[in-house]
N, C-alpha and C positions, 0 to 999 in steps of 0.2 A: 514275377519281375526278376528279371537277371540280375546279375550284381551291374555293371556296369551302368545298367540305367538308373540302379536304387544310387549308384555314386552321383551319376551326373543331375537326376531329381534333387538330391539332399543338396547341390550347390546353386541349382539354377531354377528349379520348379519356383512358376510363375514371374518369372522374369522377362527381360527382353534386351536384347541389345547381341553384342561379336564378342563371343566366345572365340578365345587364342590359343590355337595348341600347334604347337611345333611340334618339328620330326626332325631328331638330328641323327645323322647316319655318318659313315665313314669319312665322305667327302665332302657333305654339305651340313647347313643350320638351315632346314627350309619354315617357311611362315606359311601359316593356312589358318583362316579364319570362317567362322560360322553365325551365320544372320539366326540367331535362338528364339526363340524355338523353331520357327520357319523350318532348317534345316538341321532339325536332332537328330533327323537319320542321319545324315549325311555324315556329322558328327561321329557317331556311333560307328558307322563301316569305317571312316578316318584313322580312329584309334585301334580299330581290330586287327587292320590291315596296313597300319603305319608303314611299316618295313625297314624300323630303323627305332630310336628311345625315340617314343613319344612324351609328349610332355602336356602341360595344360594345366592355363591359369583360373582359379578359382572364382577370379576377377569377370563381372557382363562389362564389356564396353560401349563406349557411345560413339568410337569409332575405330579405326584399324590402326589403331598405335598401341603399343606394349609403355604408354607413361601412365603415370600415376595421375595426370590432369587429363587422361580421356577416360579413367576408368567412373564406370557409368553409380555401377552398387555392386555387395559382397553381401552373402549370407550365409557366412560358416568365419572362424576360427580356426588355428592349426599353428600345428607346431610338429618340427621333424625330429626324428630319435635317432642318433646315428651311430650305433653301438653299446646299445642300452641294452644290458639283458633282463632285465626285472624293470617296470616302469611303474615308479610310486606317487598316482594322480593323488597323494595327499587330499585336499579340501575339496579339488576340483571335480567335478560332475564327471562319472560317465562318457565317454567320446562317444557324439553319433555312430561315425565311423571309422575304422583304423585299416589302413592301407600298408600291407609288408610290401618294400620296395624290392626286397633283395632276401639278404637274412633275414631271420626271425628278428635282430635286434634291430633293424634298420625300418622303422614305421615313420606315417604319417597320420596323425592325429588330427581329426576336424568333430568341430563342435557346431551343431546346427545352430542360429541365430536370426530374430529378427532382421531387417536388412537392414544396412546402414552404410556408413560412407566410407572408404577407405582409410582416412584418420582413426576411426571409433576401431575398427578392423584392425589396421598396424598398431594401437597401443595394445590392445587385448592381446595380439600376438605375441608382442615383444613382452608382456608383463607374464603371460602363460610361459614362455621363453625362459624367462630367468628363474621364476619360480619353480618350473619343474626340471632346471636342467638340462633343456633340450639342446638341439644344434641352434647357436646364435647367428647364423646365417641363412636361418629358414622364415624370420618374421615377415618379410617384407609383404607389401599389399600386390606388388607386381609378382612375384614368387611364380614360380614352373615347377608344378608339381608330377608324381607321374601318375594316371588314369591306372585302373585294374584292368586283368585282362592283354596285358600289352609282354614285353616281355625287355627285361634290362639284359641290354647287350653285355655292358660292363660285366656283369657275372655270370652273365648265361641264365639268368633263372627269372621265372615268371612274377610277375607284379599281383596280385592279387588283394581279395576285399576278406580281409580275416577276422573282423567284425564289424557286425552294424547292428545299429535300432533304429528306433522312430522318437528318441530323442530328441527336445528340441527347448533352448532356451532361449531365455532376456538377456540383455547385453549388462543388465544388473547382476546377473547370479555369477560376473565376475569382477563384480565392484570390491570383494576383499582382498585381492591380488595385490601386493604391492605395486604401488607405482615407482615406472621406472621411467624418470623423465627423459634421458637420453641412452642411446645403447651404453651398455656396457665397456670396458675398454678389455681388450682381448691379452694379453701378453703370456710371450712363453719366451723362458728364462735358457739358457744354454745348458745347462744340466735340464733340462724337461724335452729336450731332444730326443728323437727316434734315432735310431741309428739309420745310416743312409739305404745300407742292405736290407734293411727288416722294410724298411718304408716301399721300393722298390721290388719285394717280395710279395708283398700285399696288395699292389698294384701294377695293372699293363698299361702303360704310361707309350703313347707313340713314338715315334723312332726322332720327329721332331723335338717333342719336351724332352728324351733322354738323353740329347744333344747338348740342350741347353744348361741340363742338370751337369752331364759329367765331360760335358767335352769344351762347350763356349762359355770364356770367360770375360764378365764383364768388367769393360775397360773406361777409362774416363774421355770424355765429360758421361756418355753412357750409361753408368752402373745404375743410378737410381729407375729410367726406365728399361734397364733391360731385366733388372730384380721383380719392377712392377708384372710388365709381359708374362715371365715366368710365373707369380704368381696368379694372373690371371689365367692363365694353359692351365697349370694344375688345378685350381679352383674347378672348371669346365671338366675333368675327369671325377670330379666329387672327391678330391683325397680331404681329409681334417684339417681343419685349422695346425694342428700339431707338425701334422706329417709334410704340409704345404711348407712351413717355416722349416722344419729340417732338411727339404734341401733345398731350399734357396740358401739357408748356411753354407750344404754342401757345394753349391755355385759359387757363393762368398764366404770364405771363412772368416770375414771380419762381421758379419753382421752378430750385433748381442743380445738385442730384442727386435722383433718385430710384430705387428699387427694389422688388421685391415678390417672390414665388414664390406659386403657384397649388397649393397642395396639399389645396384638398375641392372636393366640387361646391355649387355655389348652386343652388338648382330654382325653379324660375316658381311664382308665391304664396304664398314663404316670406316671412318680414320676414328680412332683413339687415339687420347693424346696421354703421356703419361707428363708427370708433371711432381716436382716437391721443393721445399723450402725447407733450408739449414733456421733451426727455433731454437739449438742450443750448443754451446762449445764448452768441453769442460774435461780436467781430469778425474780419474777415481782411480785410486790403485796404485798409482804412477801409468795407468793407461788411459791415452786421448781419447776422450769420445767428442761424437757428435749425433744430435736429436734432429729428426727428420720430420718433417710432415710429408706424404705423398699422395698420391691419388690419379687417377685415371678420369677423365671427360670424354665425352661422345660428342657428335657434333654441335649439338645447342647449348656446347659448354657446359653438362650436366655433370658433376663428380659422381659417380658410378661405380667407384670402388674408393675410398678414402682410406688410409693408413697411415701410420706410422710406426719407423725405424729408428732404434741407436746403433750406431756404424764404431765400429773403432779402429782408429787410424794407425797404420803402421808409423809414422813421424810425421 
């Protein structure tokens, strides 16, 4: 058995329902879906031959929507490592199988599992998530992971299956995990800053977001959706939580903290709506601030990216 098929067996074997895996390419975010197993080949030449980052949800649907209220069942666990150079599974089991997306330190970890519902699935994630350290923007139950075998444009370099077994647990053998009733809250402080050079050294960022980073300035009433936008572009390039926030600073040098978590997807020719609410006013320092809520909606009104800012006022 090739790798590609011990990957796609370990997530779907004996299942049924539309399998989702996008192809994003230079120009477009295309959708292509697969009636599973019916059409595993079909599947299998999809991803070989992508021609562009493929992607693919871990998730069997019960129809051709990328929500979490079509998603059918899930039978794996995972969590993303995104510049991990040593990774210390502590208590937790063995990963079925571990996918390098890119570098060696950049994996995807899945744990084979009975099946179950996308709840049981997004807490396990999110609890495996905090516990080990990983990228807290990889829990989610809708989640676009990348297939082995494909190749990451972003680096140039191939995706591959760098280990596997025939591992396979209960959704018990991670009942010692701490629970983590709600995400996490994400904050980075002004001194935890990348520098704007080093951030843009480390990434090829399109001629669009480098626009937005170092040439267009966001102006009022404006600012709070044009910071969101921004952060939503860099997010879709895969930069860090870190390196995202350092240059939206460098767009705004008034912002002093910000945060966000990535929990739906956006699709090319939807309207987004960006959206926030002032929650606090206040000095410290002798400098005005102000506390933000923000967040992004797609059309059925769903917040899709949720955040929050402290802004500081020049008067």
């Amino acid at each position: 058995m090739n790798t590609l098929s011990f990957y796609l067996d370990t997530l779907y074997d004996g299942l049924s329902g539309f399998v989702y895996s996008p192809v994003k390419t230079a120009t477009s975010f295309e959708q292509h879906w697969f009636d599973y197993p019916r059409e595993k080949q079909a599947l299998i030449d999809h991803i070989s031959n992508g021609g562009g980052d493929v992607y693919i949800s871990p998730a069997v649907y019960s129809e051709k929507r990328a929500v979490k209220e079509s998603i059918k069942t899930l039978q794996c666990v995972w969590v993303e490592f995104d510049g991990v150079e040593q990774i210390d599974f502590q208590s937790v089991s063995e990963p079925t199988m571990i996918v390098q997306t890119s570098f060696a330190s950049h994996v995807h970890c899945y744990w084979r599992i009975d099946r179950d519902t996308h709840h049981v699935v997004e807490k396990i994630n999110r609890e495996l998530t905090y516990y080990l350290h990983a990228d807290s923007s990889g829990w989610d139950a809708t989640q676009l992971l990348r297939p082995p075998e494909t190749i990451n444009h972003k680096h140039n370099l191939s995706v591959v299956l760098s280990s596997h077994t025939l591992s396979a647990y209960t959704v018990g053998a991670f009942d010692f995990l701490p629970t983590i009733s709600a995400p996490a809250a994400s904050t980075v402080l002004v001194d935890e800053l990348i520098p704007t050079a080093q951030v843009l050294a480390n990434n090829t960022l399109p001629l669009k977001v480098m626009r937005m980073v170092k040439k267009e300035e966001p102006v009022e009433p404006y600012r709070s959706s044009f910071l969101m936008r921004l952060a939503h572009e860099l997010a879709e390039e895969d930069l860090t939580h870190v390196e995202i926030v350092s240059l939206l600073y460098e767009a705004d040098g008034r912002i002093k903290k910000y945060g966000c978590s990535y929990r739906g997807m956006d699709f090319p020719n939807q309207d987004i709506t960006c959206k926030g609410v002032v929650t606090r006013k206040y000095e410290e320092n002798g400098e005005k601030l102000v506390d933000l809520e923000v967040w992004t909606e797609n059309p059925e009104g769903k917040k899709t990216t949720p955040g929050h800012a402290t802004v500081s006022l020049k008067s």
